[in-house]
DRENTORKOL-3810 file (N, C-alpha, C; in nm, 4 decimals):
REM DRENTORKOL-3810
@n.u->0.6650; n.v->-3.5716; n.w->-0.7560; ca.u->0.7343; ca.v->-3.4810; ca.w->-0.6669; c.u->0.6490; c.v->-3.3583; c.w->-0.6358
@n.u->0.5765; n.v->-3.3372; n.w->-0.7246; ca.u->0.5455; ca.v->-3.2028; ca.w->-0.7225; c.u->0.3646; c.v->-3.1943; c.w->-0.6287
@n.u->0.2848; n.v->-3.3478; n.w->-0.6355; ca.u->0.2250; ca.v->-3.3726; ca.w->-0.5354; c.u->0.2646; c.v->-3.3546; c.w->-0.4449
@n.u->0.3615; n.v->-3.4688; n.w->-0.4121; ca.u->0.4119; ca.v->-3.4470; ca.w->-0.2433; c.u->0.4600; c.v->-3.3078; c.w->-0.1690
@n.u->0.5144; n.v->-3.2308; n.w->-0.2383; ca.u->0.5674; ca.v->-3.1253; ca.w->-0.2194; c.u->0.4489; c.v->-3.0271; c.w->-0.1654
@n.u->0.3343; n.v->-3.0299; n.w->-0.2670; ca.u->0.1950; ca.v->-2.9511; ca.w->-0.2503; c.u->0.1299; c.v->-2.9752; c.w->-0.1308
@n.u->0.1302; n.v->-3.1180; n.w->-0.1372; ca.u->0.0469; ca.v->-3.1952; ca.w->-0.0031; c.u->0.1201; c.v->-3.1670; c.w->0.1207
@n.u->0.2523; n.v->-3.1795; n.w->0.1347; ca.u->0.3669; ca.v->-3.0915; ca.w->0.2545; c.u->0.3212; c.v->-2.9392; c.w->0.2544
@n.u->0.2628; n.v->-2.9116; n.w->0.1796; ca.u->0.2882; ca.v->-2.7722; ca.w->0.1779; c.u->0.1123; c.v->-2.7196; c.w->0.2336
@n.u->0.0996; n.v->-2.7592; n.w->0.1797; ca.u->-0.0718; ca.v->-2.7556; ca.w->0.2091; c.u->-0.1292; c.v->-2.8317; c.w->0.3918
@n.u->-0.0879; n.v->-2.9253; n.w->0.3613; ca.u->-0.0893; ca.v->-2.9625; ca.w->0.5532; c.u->-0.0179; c.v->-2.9564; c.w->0.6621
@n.u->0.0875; n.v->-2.8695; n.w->0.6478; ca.u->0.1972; ca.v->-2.8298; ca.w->0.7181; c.u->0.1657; c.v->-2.6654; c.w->0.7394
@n.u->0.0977; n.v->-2.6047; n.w->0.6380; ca.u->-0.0123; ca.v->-2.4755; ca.w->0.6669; c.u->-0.1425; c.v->-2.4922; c.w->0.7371
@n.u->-0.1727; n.v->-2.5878; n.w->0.7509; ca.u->-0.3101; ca.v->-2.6068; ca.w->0.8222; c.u->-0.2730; c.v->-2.7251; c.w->0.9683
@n.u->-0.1852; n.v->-2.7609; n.w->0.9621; ca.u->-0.1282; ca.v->-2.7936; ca.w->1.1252; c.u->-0.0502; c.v->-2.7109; c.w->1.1928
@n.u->0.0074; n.v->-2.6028; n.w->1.1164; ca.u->0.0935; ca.v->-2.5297; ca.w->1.1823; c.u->0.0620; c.v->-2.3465; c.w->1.1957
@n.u->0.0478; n.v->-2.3210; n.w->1.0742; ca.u->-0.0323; ca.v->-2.1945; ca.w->1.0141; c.u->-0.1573; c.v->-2.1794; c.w->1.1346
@n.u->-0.2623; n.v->-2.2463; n.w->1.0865; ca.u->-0.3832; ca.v->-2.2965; ca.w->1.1755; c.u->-0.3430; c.v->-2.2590; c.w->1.3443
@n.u->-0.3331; n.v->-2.3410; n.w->1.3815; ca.u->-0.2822; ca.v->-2.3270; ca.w->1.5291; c.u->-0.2062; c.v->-2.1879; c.w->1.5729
@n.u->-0.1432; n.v->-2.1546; n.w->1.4962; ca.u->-0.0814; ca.v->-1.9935; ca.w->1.5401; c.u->-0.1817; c.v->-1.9058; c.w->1.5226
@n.u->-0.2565; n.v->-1.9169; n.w->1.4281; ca.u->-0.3932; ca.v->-1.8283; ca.w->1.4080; c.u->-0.4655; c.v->-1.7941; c.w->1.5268
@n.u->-0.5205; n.v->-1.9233; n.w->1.5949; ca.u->-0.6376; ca.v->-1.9857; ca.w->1.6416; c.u->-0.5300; c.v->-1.8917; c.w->1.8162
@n.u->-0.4156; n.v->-1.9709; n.w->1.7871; ca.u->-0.3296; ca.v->-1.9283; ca.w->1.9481; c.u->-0.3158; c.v->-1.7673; c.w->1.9782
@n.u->-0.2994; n.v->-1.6807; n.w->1.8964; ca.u->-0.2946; ca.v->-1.5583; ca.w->1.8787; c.u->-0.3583; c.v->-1.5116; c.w->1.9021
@n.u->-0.4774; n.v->-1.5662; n.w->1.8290; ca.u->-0.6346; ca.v->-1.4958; ca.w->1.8635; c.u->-0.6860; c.v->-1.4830; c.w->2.0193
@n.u->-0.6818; n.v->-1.6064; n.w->2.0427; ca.u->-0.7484; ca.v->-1.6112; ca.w->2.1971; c.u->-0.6555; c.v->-1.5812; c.w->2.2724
@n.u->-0.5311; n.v->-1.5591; n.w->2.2598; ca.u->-0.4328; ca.v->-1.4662; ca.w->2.3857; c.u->-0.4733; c.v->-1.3992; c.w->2.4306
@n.u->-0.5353; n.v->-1.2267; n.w->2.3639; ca.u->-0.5700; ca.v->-1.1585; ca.w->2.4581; c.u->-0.6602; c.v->-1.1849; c.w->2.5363
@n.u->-0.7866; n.v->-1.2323; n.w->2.5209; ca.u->-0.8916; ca.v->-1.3027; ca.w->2.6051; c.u->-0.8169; c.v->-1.3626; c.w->2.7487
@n.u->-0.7064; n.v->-1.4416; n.w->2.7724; ca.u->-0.6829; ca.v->-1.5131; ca.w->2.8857; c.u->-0.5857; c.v->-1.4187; c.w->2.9144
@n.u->-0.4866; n.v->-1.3554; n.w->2.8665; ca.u->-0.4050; ca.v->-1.2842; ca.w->2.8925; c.u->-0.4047; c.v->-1.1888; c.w->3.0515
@n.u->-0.3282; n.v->-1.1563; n.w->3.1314; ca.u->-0.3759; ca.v->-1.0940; ca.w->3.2799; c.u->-0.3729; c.v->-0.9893; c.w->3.2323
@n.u->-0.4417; n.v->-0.8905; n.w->3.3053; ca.u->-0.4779; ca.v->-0.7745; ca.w->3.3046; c.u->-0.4610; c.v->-0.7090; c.w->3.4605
@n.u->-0.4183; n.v->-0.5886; n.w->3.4919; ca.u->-0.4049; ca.v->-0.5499; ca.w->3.6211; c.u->-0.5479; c.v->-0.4931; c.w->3.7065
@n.u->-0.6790; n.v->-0.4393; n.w->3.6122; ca.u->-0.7883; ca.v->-0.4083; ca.w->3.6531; c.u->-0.8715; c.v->-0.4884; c.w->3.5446
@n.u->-0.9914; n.v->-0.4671; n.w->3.6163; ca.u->-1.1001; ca.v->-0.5845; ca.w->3.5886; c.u->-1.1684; c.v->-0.4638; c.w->3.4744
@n.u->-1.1927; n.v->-0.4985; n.w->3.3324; ca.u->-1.2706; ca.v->-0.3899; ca.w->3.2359; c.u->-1.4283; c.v->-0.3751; c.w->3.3300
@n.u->-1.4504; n.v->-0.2595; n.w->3.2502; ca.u->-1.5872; ca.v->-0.2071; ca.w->3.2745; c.u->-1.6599; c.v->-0.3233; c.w->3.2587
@n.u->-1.7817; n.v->-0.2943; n.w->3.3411; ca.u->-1.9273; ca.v->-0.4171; ca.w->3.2807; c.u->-1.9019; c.v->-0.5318; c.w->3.2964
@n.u->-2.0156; n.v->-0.6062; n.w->3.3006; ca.u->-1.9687; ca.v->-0.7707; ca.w->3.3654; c.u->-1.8683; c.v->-0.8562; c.w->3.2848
@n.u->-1.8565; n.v->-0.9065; n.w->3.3864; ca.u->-1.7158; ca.v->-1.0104; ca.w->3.3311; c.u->-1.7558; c.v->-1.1327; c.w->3.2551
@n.u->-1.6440; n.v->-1.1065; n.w->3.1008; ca.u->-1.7226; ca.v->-1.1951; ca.w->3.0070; c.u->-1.6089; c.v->-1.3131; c.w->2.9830
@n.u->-1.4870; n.v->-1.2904; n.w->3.0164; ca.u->-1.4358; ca.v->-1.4742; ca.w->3.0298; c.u->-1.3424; c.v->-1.4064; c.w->3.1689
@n.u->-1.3226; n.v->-1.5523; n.w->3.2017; ca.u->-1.1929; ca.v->-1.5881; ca.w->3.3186; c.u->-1.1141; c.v->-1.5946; c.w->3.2638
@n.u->-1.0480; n.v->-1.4994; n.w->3.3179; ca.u->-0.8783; ca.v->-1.4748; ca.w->3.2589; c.u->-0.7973; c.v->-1.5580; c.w->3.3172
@n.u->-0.7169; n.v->-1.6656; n.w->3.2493; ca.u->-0.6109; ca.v->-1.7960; ca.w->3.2978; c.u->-0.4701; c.v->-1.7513; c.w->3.2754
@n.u->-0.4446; n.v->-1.7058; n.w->3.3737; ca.u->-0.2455; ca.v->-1.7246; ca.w->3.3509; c.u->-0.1934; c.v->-1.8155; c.w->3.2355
@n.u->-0.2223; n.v->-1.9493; n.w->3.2969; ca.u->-0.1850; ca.v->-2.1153; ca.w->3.2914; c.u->-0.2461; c.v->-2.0898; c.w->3.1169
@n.u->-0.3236; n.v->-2.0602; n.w->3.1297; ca.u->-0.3922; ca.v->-2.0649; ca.w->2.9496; c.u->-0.3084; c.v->-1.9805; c.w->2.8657
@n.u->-0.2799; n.v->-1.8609; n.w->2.9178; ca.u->-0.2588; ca.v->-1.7941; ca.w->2.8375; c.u->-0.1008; c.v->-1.8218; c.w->2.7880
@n.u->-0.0145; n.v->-1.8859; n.w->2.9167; ca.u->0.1118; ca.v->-1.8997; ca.w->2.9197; c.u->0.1077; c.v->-2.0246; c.w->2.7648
@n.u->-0.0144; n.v->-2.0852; n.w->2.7988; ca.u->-0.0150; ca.v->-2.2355; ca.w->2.6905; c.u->-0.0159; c.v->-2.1788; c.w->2.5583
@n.u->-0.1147; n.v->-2.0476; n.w->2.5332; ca.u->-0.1484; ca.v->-1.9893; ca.w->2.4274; c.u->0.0126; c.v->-1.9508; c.w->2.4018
@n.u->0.1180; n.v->-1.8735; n.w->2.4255; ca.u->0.2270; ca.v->-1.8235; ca.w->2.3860; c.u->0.2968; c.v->-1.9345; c.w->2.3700
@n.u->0.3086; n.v->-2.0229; n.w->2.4522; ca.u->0.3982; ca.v->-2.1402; ca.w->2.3681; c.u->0.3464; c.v->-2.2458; c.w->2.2659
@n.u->0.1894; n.v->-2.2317; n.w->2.2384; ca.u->0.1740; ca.v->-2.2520; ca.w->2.0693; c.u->0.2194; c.v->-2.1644; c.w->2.0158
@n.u->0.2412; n.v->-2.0581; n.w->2.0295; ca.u->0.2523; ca.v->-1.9356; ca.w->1.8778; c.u->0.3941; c.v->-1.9205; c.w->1.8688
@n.u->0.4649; n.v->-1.9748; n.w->1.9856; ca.u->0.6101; ca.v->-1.9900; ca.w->2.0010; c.u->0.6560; c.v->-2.0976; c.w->1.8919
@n.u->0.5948; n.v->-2.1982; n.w->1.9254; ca.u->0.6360; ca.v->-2.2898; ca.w->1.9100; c.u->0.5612; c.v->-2.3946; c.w->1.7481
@n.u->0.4705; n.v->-2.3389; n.w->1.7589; ca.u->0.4152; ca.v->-2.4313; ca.w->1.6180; c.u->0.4303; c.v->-2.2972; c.w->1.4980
@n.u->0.4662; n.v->-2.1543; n.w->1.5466; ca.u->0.4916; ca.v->-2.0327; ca.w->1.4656; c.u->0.6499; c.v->-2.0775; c.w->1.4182
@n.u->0.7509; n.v->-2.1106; n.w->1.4699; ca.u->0.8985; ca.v->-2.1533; ca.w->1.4586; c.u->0.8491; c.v->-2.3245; c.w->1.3587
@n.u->0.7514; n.v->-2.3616; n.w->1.3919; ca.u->0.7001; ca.v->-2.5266; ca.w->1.2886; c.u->0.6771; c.v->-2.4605; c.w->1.1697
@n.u->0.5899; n.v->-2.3368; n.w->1.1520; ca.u->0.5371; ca.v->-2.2882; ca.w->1.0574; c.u->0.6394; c.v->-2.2627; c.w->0.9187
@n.u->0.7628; n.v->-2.2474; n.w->0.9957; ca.u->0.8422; ca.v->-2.1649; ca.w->0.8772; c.u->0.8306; c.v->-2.2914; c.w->0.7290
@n.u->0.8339; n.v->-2.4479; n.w->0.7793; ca.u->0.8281; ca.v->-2.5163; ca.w->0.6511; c.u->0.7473; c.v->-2.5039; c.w->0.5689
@n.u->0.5899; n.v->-2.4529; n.w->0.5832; ca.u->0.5166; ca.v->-2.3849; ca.w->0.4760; c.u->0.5844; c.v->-2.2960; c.w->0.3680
@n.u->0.6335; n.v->-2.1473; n.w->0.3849; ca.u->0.6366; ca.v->-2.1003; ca.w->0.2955; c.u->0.7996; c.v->-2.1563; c.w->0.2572
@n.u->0.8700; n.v->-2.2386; n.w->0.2855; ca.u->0.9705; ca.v->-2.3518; ca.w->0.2538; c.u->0.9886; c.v->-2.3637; c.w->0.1338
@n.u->0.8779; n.v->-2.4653; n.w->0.1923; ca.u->0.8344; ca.v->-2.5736; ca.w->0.0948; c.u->0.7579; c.v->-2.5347; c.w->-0.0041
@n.u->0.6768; n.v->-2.4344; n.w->-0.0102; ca.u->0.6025; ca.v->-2.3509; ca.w->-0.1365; c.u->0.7061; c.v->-2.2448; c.w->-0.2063
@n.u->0.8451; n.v->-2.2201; n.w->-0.1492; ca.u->0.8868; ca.v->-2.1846; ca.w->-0.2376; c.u->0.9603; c.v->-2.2854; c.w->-0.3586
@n.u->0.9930; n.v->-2.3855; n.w->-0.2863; ca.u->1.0156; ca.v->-2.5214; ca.w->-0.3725; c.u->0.9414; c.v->-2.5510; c.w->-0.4323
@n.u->0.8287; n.v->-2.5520; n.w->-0.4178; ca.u->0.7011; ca.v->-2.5766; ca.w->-0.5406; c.u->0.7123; c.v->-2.5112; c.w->-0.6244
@n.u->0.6959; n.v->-2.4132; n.w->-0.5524; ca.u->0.6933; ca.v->-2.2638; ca.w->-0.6896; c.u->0.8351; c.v->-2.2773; c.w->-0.8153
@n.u->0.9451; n.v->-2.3063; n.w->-0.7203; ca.u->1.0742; ca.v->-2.3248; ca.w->-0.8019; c.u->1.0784; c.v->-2.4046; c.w->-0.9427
@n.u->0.9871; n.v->-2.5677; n.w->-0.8903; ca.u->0.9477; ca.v->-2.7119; ca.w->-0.9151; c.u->0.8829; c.v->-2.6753; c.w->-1.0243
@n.u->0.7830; n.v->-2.5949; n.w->-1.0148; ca.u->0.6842; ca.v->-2.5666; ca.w->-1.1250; c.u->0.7514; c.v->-2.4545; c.w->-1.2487
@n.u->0.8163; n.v->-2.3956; n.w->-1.1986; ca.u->0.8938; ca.v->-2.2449; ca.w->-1.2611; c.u->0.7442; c.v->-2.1525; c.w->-1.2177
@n.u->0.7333; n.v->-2.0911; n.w->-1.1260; ca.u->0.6026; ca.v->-2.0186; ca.w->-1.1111; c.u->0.7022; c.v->-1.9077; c.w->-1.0404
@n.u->0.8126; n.v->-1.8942; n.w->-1.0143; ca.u->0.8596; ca.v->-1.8187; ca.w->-0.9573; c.u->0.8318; c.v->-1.6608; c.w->-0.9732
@n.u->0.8219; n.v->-1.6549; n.w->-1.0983; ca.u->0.7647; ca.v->-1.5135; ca.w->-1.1692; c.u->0.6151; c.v->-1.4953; c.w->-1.1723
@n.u->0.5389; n.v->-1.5626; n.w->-1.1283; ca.u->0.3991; ca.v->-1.5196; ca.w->-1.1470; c.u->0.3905; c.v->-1.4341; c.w->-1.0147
@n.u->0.2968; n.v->-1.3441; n.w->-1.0571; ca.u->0.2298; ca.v->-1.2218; ca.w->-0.9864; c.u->0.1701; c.v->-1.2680; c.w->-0.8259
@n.u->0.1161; n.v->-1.4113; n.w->-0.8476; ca.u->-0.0030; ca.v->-1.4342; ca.w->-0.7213; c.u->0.1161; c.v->-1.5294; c.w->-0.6595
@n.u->0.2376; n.v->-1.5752; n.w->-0.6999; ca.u->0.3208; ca.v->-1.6022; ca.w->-0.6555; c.u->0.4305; c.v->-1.4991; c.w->-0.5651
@n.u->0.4621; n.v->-1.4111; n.w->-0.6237; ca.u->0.5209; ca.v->-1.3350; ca.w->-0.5356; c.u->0.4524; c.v->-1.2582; c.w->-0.4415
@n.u->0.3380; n.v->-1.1950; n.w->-0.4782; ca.u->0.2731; ca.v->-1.1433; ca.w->-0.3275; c.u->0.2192; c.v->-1.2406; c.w->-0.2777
@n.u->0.2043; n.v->-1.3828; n.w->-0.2615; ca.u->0.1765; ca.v->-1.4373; ca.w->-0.1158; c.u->0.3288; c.v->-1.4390; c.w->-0.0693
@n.u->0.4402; n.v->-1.4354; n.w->-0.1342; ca.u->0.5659; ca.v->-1.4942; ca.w->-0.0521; c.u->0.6176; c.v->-1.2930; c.w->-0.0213
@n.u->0.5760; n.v->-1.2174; n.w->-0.0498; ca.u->0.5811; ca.v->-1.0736; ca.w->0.0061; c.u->0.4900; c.v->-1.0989; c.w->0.1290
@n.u->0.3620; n.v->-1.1416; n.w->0.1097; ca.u->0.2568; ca.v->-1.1216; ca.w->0.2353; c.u->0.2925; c.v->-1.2355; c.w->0.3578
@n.u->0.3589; n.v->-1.3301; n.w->0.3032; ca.u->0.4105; ca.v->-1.4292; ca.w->0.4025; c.u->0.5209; c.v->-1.3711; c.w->0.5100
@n.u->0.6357; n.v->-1.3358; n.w->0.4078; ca.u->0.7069; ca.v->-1.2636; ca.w->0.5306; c.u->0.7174; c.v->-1.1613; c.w->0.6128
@n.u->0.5377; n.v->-1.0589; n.w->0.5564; ca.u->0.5306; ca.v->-0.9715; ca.w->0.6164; c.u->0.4659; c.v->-1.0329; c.w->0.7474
@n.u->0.3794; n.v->-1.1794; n.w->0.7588; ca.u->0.3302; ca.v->-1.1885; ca.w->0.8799; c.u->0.4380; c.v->-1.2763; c.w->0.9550
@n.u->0.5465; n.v->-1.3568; n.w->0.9059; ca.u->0.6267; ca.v->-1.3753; ca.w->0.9690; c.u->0.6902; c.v->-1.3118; c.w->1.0240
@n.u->0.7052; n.v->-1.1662; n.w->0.9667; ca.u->0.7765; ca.v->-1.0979; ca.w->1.0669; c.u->0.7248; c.v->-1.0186; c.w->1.1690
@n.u->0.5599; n.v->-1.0147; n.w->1.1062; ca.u->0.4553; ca.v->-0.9653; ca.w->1.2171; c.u->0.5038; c.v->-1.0890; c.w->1.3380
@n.u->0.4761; n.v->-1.1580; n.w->1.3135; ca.u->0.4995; ca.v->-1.2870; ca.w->1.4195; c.u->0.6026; c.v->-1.3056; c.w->1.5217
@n.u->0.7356; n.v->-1.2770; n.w->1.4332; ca.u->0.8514; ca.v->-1.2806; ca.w->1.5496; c.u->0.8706; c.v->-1.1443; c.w->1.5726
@n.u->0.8669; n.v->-1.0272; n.w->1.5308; ca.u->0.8858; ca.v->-0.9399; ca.w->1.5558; c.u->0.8378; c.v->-0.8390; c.w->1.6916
@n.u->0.6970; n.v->-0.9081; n.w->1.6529; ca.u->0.5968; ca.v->-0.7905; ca.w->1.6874; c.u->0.5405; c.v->-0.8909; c.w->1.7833
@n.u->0.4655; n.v->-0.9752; n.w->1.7449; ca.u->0.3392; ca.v->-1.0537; ca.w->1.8507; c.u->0.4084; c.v->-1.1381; c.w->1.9566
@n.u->0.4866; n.v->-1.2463; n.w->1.9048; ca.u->0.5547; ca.v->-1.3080; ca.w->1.9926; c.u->0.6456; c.v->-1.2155; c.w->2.1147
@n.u->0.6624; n.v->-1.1251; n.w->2.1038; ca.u->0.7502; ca.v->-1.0579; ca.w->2.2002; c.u->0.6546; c.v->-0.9649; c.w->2.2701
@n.u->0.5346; n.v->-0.9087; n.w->2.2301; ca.u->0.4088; ca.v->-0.8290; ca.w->2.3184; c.u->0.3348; c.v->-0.9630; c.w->2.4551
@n.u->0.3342; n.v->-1.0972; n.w->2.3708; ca.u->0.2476; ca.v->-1.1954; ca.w->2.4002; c.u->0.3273; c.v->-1.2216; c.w->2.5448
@n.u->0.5001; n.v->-1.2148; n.w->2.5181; ca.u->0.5507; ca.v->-1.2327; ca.w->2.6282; c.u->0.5496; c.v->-1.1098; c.w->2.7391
@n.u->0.5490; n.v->-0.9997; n.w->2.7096; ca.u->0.5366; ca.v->-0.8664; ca.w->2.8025; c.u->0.4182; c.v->-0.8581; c.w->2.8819
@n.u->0.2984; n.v->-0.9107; n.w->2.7711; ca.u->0.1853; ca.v->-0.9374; ca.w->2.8554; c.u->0.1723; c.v->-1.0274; c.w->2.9477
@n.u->0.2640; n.v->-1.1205; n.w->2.9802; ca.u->0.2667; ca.v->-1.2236; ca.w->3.0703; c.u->0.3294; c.v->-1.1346; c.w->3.1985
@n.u->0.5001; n.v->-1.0882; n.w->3.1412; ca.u->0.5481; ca.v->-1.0201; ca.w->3.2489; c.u->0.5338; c.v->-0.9590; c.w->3.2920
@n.u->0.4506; n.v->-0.8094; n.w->3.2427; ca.u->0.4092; ca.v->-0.7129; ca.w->3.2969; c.u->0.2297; c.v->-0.6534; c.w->3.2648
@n.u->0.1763; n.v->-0.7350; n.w->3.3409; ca.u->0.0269; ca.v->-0.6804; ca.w->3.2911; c.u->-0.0170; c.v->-0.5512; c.w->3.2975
@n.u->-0.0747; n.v->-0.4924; n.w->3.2496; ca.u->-0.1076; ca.v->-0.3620; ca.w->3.2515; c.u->-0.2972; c.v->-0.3672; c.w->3.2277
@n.u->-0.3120; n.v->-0.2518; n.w->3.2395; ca.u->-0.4806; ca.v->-0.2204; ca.w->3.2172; c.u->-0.5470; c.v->-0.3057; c.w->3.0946
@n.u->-0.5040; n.v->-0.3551; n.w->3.0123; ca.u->-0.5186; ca.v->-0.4317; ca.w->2.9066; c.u->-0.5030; c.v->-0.3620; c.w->2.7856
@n.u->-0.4223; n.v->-0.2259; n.w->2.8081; ca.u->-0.4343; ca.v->-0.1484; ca.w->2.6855; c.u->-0.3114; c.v->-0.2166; c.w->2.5717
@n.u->-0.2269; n.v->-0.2884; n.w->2.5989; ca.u->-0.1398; ca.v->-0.3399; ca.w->2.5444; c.u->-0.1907; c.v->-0.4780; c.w->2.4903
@n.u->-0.2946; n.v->-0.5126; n.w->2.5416; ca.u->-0.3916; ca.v->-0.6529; ca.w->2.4517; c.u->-0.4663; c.v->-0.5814; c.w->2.3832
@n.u->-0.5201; n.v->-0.4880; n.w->2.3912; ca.u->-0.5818; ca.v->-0.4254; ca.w->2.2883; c.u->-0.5044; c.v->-0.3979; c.w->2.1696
@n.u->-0.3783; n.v->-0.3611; n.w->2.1356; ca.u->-0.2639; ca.v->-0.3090; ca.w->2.0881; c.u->-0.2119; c.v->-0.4620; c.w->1.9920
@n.u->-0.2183; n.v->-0.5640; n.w->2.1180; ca.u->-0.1529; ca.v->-0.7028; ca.w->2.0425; c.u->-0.2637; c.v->-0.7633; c.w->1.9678
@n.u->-0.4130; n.v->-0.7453; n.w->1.9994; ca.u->-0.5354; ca.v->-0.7983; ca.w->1.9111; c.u->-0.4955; c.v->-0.7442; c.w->1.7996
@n.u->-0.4859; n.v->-0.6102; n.w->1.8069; ca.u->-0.4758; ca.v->-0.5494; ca.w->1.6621; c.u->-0.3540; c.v->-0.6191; c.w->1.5595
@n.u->-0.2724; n.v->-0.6211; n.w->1.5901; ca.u->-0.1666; ca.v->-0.6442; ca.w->1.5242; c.u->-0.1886; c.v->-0.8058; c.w->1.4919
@n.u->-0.2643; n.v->-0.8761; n.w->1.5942; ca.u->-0.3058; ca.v->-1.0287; ca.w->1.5139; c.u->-0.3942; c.v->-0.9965; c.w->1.4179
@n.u->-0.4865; n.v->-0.9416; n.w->1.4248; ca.u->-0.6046; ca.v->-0.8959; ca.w->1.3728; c.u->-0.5581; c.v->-0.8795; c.w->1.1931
@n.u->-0.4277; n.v->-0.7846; n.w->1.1748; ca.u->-0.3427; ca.v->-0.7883; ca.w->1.1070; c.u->-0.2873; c.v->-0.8863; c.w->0.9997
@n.u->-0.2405; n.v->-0.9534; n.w->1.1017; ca.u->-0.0992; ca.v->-1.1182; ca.w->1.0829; c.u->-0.2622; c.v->-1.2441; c.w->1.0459
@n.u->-0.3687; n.v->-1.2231; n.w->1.0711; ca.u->-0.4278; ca.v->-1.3188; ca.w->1.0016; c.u->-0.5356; c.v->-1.2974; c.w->0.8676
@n.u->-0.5298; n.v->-1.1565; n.w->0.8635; ca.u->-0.5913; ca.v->-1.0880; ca.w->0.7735; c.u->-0.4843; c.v->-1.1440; c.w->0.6580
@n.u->-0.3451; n.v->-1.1032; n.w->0.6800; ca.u->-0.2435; ca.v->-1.1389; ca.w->0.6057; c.u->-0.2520; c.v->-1.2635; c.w->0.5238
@n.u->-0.2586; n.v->-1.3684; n.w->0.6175; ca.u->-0.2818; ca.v->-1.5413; ca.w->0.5984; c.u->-0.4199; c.v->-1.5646; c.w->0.5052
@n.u->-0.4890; n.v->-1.4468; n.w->0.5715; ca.u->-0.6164; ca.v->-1.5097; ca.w->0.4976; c.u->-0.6091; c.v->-1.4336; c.w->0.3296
@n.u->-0.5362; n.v->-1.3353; n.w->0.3067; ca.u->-0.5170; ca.v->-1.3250; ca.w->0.1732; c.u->-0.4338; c.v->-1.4289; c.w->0.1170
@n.u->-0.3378; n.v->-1.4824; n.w->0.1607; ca.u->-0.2300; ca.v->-1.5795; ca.w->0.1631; c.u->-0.3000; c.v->-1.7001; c.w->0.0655
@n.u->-0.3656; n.v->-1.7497; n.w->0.1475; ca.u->-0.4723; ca.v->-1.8441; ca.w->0.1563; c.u->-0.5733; c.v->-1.7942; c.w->0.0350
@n.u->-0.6396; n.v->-1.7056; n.w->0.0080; ca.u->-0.7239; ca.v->-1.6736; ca.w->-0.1037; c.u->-0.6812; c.v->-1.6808; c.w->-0.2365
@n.u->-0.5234; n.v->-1.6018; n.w->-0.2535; ca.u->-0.4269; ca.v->-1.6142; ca.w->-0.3385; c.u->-0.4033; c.v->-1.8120; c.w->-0.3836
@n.u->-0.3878; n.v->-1.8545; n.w->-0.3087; ca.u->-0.3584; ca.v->-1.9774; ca.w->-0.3766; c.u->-0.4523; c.v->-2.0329; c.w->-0.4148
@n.u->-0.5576; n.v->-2.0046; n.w->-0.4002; ca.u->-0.6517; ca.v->-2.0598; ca.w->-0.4358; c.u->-0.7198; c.v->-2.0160; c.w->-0.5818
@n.u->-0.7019; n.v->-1.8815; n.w->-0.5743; ca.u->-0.7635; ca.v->-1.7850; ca.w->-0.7073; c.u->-0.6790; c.v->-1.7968; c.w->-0.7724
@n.u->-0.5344; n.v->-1.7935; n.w->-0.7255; ca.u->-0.4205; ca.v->-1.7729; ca.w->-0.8512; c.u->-0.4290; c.v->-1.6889; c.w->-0.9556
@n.u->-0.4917; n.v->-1.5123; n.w->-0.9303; ca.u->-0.4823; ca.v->-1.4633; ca.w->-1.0325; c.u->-0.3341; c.v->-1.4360; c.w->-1.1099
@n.u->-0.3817; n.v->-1.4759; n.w->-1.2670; ca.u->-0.3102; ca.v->-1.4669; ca.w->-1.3765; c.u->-0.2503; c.v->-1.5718; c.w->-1.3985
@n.u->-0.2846; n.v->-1.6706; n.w->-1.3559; ca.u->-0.2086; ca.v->-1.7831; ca.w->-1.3397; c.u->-0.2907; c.v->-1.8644; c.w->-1.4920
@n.u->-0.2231; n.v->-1.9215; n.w->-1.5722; ca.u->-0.2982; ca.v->-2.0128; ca.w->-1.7112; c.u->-0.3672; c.v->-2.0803; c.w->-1.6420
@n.u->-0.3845; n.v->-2.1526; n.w->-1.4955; ca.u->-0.4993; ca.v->-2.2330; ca.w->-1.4298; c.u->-0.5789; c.v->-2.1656; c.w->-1.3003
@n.u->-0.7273; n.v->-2.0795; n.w->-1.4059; ca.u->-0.7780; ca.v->-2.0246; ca.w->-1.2546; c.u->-0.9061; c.v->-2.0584; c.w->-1.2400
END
């Protein structure tokens, strides 16, 4: 049980996790903008792309939630509930989940509806910039498992 559970848990973060990363990131890049930035132009900005980019992060971000799920069932499975590197990834998890629905998913859509100078993609980079910094401690944590009897 406690394989399967890991292996759900582990590739259901890297098909789903993954892809919101990757979708987030390159939003602002395609995202419209109302003036063209200073200095030559370094990508083509796609509506059509960018609209695609928000409904991955929509949509495989709402897939995502079975990761930290299912790792809390592990954690349960194992009794790890009390370890240290256990609770701050599931603190740092719902802080980027809520970075996610809170914050990004709802800028990602404003930037569609209302483009502006790009100062508001500058604003939403940051805050991904953030939400994967998050993941990537997430991700380090399970791996190091400090204090854990197996490190």
């Amino acid at each position: 049980m406690e394989a399967l559970l890991l292996s759900v848990h582990v590739v259901a973060g890297i098909l789903f996790v993954g892809p919101v990363a990757v979708s987030t990131s390159l939003f602002p890049r395609y995202a419209p903008v109302t003036a063209a930035p200073a200095g030559p132009p370094r990508v083509e900005r796609s509506l059509d792309t960018a609209r695609l980019l928000h409904r991955i992060t929509r949509v495989y971000g709402a897939l995502a939630i079975v990761v930290p799920v299912v790792g809390l069932v592990l954690a349960l499975v194992q009794d790890r509930t009390t370890e240290v590197w256990v609770v701050v990834a599931m603190v740092l998890t719902a802080v980027a989940g809520a970075l996610l629905a809170l914050q990004i998913t709802p800028r990602q859509r404003e930037a569609l509806d209302t483009p502006d100078d790009g100062a508001q993609l500058r604003r939403l980079a940051m805050v991904v910039g953030v939400f994967n910094l998050l993941w990537a401690a997430v991700v380090v944590l399970m791996i190091v498992r400090p204090g854990s009897s197996y490190s």
